[in-house]
BALUMKOL-366968 format. One record per residue (C-alpha): residue number from 1; residue in one letter; x, y, z. Coordinates in Angstrom, 1 decimal, always signed. Layout:
+-----+------+--------+--------+--------+
| seq | type |     px |     py |     pz |
+-----+------+--------+--------+--------+
| NUM |    A |      X |      Y |      Z |
...
+-----+------+--------+--------+--------+
//
This chain:
+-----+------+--------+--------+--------+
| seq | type |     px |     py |     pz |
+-----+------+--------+--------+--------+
|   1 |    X |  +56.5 | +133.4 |  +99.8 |
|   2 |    X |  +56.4 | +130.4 |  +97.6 |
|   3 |    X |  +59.7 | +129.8 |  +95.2 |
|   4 |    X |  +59.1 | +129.2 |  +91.5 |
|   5 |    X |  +61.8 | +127.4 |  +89.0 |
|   6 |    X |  +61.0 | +129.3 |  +85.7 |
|   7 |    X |  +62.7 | +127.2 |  +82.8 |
|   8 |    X |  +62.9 | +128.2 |  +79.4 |
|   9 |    X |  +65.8 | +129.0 |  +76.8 |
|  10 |    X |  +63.9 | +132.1 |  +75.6 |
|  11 |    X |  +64.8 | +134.8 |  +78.2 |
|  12 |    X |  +62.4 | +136.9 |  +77.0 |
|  13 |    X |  +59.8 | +134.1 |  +78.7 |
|  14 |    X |  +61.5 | +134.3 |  +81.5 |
|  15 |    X |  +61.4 | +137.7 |  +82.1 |
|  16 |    X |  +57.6 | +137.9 |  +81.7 |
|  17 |    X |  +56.6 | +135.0 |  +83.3 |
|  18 |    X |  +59.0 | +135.8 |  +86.2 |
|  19 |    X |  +57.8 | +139.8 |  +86.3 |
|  20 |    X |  +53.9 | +138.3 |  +86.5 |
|  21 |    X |  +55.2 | +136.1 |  +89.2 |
|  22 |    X |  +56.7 | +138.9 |  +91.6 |
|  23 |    X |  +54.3 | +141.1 |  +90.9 |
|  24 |    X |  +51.8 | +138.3 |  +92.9 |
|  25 |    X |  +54.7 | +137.8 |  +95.7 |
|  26 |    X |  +56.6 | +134.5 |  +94.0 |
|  27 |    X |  +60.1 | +134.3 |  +94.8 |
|  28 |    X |  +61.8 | +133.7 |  +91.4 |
|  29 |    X |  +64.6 | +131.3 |  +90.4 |
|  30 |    X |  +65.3 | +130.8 |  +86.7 |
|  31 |    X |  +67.4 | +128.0 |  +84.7 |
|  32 |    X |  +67.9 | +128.3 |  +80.9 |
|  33 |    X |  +68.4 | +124.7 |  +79.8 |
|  34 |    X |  +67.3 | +121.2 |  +81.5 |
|  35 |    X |  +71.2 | +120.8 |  +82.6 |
|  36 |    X |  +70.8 | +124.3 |  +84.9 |
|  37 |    X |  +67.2 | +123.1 |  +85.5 |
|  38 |    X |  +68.3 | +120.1 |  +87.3 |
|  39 |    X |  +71.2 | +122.0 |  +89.3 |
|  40 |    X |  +68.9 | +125.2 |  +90.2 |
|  41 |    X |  +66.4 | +122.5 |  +91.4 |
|  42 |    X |  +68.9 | +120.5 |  +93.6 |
|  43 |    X |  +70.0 | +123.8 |  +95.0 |
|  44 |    X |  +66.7 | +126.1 |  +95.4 |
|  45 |    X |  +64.1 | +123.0 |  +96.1 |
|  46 |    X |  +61.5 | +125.6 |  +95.0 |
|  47 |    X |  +58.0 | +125.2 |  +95.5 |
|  48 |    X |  +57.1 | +124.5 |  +92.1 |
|  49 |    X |  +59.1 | +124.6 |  +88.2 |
|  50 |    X |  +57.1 | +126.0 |  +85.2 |
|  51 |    X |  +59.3 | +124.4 |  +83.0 |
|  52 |    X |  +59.5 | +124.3 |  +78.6 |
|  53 |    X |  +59.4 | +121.0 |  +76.9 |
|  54 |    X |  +62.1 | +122.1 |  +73.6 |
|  55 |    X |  +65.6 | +123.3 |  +75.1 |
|  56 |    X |  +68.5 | +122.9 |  +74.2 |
|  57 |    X |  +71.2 | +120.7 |  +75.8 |
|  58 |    X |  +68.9 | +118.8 |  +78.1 |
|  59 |    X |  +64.9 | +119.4 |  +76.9 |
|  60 |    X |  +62.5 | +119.4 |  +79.5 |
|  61 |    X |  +60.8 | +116.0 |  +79.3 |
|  62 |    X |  +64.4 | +114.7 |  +80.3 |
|  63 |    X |  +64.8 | +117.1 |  +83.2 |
|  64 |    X |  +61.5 | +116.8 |  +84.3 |
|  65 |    X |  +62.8 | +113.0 |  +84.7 |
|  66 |    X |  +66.0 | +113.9 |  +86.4 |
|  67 |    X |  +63.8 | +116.3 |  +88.9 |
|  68 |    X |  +61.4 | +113.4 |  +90.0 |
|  69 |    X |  +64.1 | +111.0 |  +90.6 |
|  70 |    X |  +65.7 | +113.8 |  +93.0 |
|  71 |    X |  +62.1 | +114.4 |  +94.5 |
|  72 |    X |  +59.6 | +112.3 |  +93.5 |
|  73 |    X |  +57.6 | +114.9 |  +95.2 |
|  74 |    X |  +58.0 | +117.5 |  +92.6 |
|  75 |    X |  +55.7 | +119.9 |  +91.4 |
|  76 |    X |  +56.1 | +120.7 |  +87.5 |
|  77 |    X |  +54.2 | +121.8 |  +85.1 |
|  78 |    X |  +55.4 | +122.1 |  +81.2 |
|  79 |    X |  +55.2 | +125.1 |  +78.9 |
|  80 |    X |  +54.3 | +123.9 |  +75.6 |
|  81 |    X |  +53.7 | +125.3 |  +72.2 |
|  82 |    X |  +50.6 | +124.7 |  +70.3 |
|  83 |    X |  +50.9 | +121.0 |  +68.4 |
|  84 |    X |  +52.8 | +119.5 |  +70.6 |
|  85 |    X |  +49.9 | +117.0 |  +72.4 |
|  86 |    X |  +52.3 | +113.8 |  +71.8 |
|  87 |    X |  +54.8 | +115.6 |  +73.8 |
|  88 |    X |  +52.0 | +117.1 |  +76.8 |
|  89 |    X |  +51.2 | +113.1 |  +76.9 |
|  90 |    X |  +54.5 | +112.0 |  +77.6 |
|  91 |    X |  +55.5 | +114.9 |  +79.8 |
|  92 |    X |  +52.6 | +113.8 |  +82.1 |
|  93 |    X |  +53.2 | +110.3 |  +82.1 |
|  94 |    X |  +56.8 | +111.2 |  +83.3 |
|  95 |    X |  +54.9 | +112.7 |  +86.2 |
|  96 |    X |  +54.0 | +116.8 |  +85.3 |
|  97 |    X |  +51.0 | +118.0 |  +87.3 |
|  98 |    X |  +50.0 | +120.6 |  +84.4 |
|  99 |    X |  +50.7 | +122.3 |  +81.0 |
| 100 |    X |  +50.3 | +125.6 |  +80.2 |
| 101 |    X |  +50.1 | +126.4 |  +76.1 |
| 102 |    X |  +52.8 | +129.2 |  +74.6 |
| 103 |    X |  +52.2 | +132.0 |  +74.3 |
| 104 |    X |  +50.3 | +131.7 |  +77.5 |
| 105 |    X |  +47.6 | +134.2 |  +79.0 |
| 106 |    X |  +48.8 | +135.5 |  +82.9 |
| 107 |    X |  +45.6 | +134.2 |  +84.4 |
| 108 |    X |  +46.7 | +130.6 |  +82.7 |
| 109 |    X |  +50.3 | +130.8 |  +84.7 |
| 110 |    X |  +48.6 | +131.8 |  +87.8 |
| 111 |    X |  +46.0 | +129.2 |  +87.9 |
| 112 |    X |  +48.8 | +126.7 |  +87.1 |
| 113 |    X |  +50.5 | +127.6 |  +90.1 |
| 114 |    X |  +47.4 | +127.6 |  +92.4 |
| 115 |    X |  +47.0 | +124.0 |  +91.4 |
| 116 |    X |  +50.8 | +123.1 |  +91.8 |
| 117 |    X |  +50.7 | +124.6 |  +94.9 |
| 118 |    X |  +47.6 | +123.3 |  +96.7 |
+-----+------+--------+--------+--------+
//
């Protein structure tokens, strides 16, 4: 059963995306900033991350950095709100596989992860 890093400062995100996620046989880990991102990574290595871009503490584009240099390897891919294309650029430059615009549609998440995955 694959392991998935859901990161987002909203736990009501969380909660759904991680109760779509069980429901299809994901094991679920969850961070609520970068900073727990980053630890919750080095101590899970899940499969994949679905991770937001605006936290706060550490944002995402600066975890997402601190993930890859642990495991160049990694598979993310950022949650992002409508507008934010500058940001989707950036993120994928710094090396995420995928985006996946808020508020996002189930089938969205899960063909995300299909991708990360293969």
């Amino acid at each position: 059963m694959p392991k998935i890093l859901i990161v987002d400062d909203a736990q009501f995100m969380r909660m759904r995306c991680g109760k779509l996620l069980e429901k299809y046989g994901y094991e679920v880990v969850e961070a609520e900033n970068g900073r727990q991102a980053v630890e919750r990574y080095r101590e899970c290595r899940p499969d994949a991350v679905l991770m937001d871009i605006t936290m706060p503490e550490m944002d995402g584009l600066e975890a997402l950095r601190e993930i890859r240099k642990m495991d160049p390897a990694a598979r993310v891919a950022m949650l992002t709100a409508l507008g934010q294309q500058g940001v989707v650029i950036e993120a994928i430059k710094a090396g995420a596989k995928d985006f996946i615009v808020k508020p996002f549609e189930q089938e969205r998440v899960l063909e995300s992860l299909r991708k990360l995955l293969s």
